[in-house]
N, C-alpha and C positions, 0 to 999 in steps of 0.2 A: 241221576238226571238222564233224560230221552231227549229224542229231538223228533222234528217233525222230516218226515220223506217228501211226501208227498199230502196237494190239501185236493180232495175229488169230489164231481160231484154230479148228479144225474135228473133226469124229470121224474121217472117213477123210480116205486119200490123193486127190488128184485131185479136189478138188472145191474148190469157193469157199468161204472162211475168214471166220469174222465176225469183226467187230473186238469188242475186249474194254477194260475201261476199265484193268485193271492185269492182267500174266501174271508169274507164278511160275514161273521157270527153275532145275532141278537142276541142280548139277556132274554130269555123265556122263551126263543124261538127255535136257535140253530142256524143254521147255515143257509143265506137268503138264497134263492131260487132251487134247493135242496128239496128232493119228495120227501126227507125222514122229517123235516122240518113242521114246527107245529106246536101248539103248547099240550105236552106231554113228556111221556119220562124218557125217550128216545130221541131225544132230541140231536144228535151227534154219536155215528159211531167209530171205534177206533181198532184200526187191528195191527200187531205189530210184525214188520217183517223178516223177524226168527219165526212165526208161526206162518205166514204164508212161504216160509222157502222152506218150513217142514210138510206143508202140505204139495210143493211144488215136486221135493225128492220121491213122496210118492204117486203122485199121478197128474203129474201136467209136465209140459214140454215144454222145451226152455223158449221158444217162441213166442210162449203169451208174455205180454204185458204186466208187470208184475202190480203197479199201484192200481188202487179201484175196480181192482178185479174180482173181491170178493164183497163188493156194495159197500166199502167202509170210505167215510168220509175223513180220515184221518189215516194216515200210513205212518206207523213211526218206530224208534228201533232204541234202543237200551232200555226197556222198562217190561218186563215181564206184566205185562197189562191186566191178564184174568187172574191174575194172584190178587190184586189191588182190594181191599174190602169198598164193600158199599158204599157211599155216602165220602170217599176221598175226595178231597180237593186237588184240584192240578192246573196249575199256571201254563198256559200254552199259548206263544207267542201274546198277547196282548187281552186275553182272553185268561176265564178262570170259569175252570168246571167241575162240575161233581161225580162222582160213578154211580150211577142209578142202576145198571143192570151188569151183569155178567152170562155171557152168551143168548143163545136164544132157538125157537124151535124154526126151523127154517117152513117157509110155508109153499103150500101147494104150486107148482107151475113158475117157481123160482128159475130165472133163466140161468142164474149163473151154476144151478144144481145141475140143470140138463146141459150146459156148455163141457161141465168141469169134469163131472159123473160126482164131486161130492163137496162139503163145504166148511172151511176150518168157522169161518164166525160164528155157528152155534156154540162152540163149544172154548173160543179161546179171546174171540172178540168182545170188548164192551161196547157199553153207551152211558150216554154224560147228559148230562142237560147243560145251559149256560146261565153262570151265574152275573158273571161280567161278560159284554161283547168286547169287541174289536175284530182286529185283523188278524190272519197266521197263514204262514207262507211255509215255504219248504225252508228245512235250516232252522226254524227256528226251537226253541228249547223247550222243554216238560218237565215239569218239576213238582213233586209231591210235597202239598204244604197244610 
């Protein structure tokens, strides 16, 4: 079992996400006022932070911010996340979602590449879609079902 750190969230793509005290996630959508949002397979992304504090040991400063700093709308911690196969199910706080993708190619004029000089979500972040909405706050639990 994981839990949730931090729930973030931004207007565009490719940029750095603020954290938010509670997000409201659609069936079919994502995270309402979210840019990843949208009916598609990207609908939520989640990155865990044992992998942003391996990418922090090597090239960020302990200054930055550490939730939604690498565009994921989900920050969370005991769950080896890009291990997880396809198509998993995961109860997260009030919410239920699937794993549709594992990492991704980061694209052209990415602000958080040029902040950072490099970026762990291609290679360690997922994305979900939603199968169930509700609400998920920090604290709350993840669980593979």
């Amino acid at each position: 079992m994981g839990r949730v750190l931090s729930v973030n969230i931004s207007e565009k793509k490719g940029t750095i996400k603020t954290a938010i005290s509670e997000g409201n996630f659609l069936e079919s959508y994502g995270l309402i006022n979210d840019a990843h949002s949208g009916s598609w397979h990207r609908q939520v992304s989640l990155l865990a932070i044992e992998s942003i504090n391996k990418m922090k040991q090597i090239s960020l400063s302990s200054n930055n911010s550490t939730f939604g700093l690498f565009a994921e709308n989900l920050t969370t911690e005991g769950i080896v996340l890009y291990e997880l196969p396809i198509g998993t199910k995961l109860t997260i706080g009030e919410t239920i979602m699937e794993v549709t993708q594992i990492g991704k190619e980061c694209h052209q004029g990415c602000e958080i590449k040029n902040l950072i000089g490099s970026c762990i979500m291609p290679h360690e972040g997922i994305f979900a879609k939603v199968i169930k909405g509700g609400y998920i706050k920090p604290g709350d639990n993840i669980k593979i079902i």
